[in-house]
Short mmCIF file of the C-alpha atoms (twelve columns), coordinates in Angstrom:
data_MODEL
# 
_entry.id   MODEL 
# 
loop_
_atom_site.group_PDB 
_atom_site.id 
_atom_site.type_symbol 
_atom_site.label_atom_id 
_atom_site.label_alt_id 
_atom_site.label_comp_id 
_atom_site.label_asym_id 
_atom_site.label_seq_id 
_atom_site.Cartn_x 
_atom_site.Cartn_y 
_atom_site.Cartn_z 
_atom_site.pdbx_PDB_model_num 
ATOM 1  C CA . UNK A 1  0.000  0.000   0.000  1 
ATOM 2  C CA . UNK A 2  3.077  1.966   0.689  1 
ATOM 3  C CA . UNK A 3  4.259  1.942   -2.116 1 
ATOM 4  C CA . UNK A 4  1.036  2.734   -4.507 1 
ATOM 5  C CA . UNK A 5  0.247  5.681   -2.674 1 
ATOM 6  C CA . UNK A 6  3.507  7.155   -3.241 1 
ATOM 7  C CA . UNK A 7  3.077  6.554   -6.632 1 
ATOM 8  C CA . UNK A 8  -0.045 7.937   -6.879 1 
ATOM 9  C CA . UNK A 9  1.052  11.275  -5.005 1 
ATOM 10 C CA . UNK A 10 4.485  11.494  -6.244 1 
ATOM 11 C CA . UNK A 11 5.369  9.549   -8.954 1 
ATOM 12 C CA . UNK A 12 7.798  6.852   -9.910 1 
ATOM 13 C CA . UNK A 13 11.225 8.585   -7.734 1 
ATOM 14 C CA . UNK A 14 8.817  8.381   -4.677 1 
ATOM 15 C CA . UNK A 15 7.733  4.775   -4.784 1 
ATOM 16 C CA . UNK A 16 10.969 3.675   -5.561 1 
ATOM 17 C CA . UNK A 17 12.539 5.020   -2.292 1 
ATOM 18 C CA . UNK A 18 9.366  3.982   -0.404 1 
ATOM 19 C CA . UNK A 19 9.840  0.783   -1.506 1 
ATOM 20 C CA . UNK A 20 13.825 0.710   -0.878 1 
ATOM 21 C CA . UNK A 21 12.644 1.494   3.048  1 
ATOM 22 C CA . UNK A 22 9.942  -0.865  3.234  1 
ATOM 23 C CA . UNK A 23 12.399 -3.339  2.273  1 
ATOM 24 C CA . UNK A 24 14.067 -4.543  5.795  1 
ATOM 25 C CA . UNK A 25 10.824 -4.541  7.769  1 
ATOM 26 C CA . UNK A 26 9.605  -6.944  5.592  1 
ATOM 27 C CA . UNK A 27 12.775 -9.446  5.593  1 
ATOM 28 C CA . UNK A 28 12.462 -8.721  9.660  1 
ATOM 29 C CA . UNK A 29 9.028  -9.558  9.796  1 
ATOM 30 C CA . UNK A 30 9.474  -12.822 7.135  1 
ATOM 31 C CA . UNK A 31 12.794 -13.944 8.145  1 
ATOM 32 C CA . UNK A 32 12.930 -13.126 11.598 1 
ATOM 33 C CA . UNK A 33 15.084 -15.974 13.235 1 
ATOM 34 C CA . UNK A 34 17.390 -16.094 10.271 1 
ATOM 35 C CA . UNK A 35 18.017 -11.878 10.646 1 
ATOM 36 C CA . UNK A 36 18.472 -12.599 14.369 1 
ATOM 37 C CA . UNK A 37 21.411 -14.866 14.042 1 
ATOM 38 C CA . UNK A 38 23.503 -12.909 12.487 1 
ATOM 39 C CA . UNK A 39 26.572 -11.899 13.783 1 
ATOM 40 C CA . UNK A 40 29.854 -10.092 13.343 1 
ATOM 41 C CA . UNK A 41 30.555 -6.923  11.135 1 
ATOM 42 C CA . UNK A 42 27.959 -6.292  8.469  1 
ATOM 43 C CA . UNK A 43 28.978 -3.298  5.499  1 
ATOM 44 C CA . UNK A 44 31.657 -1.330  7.804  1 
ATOM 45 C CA . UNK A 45 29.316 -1.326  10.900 1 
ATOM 46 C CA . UNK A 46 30.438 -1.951  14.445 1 
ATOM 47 C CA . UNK A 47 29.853 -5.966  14.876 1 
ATOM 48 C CA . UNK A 48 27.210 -7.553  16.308 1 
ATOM 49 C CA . UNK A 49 28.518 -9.920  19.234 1 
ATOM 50 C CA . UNK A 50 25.339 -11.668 20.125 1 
ATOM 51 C CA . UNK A 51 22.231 -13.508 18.550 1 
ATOM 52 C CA . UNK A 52 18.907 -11.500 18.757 1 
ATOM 53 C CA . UNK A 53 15.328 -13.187 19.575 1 
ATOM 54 C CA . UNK A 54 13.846 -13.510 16.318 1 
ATOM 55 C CA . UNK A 55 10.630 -12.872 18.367 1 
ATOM 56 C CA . UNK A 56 12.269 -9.443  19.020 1 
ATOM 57 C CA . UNK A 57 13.408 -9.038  15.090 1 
ATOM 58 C CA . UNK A 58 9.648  -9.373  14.206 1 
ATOM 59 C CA . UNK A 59 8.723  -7.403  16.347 1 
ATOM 60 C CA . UNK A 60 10.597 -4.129  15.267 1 
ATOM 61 C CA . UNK A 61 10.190 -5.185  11.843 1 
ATOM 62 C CA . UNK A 62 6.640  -4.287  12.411 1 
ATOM 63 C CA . UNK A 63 7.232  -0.914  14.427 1 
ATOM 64 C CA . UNK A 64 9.709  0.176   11.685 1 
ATOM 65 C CA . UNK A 65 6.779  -0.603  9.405  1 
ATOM 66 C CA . UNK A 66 4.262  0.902   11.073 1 
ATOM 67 C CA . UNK A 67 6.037  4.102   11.762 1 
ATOM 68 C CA . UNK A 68 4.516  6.330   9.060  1 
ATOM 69 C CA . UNK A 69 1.422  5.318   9.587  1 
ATOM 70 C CA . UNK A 70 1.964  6.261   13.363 1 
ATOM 71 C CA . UNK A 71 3.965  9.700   12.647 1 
ATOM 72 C CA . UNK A 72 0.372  10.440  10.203 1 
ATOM 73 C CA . UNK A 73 -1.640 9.958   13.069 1 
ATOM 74 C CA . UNK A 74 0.371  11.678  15.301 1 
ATOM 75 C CA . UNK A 75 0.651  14.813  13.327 1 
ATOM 76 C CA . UNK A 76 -3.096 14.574  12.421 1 
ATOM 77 C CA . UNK A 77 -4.216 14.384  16.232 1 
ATOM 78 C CA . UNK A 78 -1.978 15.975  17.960 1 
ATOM 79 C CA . UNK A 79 -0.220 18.494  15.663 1 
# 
């Protein structure tokens, strides 16, 4: 859904880079255990010494997800 309405409001550039971020949420939430074992130094970053849950991979897979929807409401409520 993500990804259509940032077609539909800003065109092709937009739902690219939507789509780009959407991205690891989804292999969080999908692949949870398998993203939770992994260890050492990824692409330059500091390492990763120990195993994560994959219970809480999935869980912030979601929340990363669910973040613009939450930042919309927020702004629409509150703001």
């Amino acid at each position: 859904m993500y990804v259509i309405f940032a077609y539909l409001g800003g065109g092709y550039a937009l739902a690219l880079k939507v789509f780009a971020f959407c991205l690891l949420p989804i292999f969080c939430i999908w692949w949870s255990d398998a993203m939770g074992g992994w260890t050492g130094a990824r692409l330059g970053a500091p390492s990763i010494t120990a195993e994560s849950p994959g219970c809480v991979v999935y869980f912030l897979g979601w929340t990363l997800l669910l973040v613009p929807i939450i930042a919309c409401l927020v702004r629409r409520f509150f703001i």
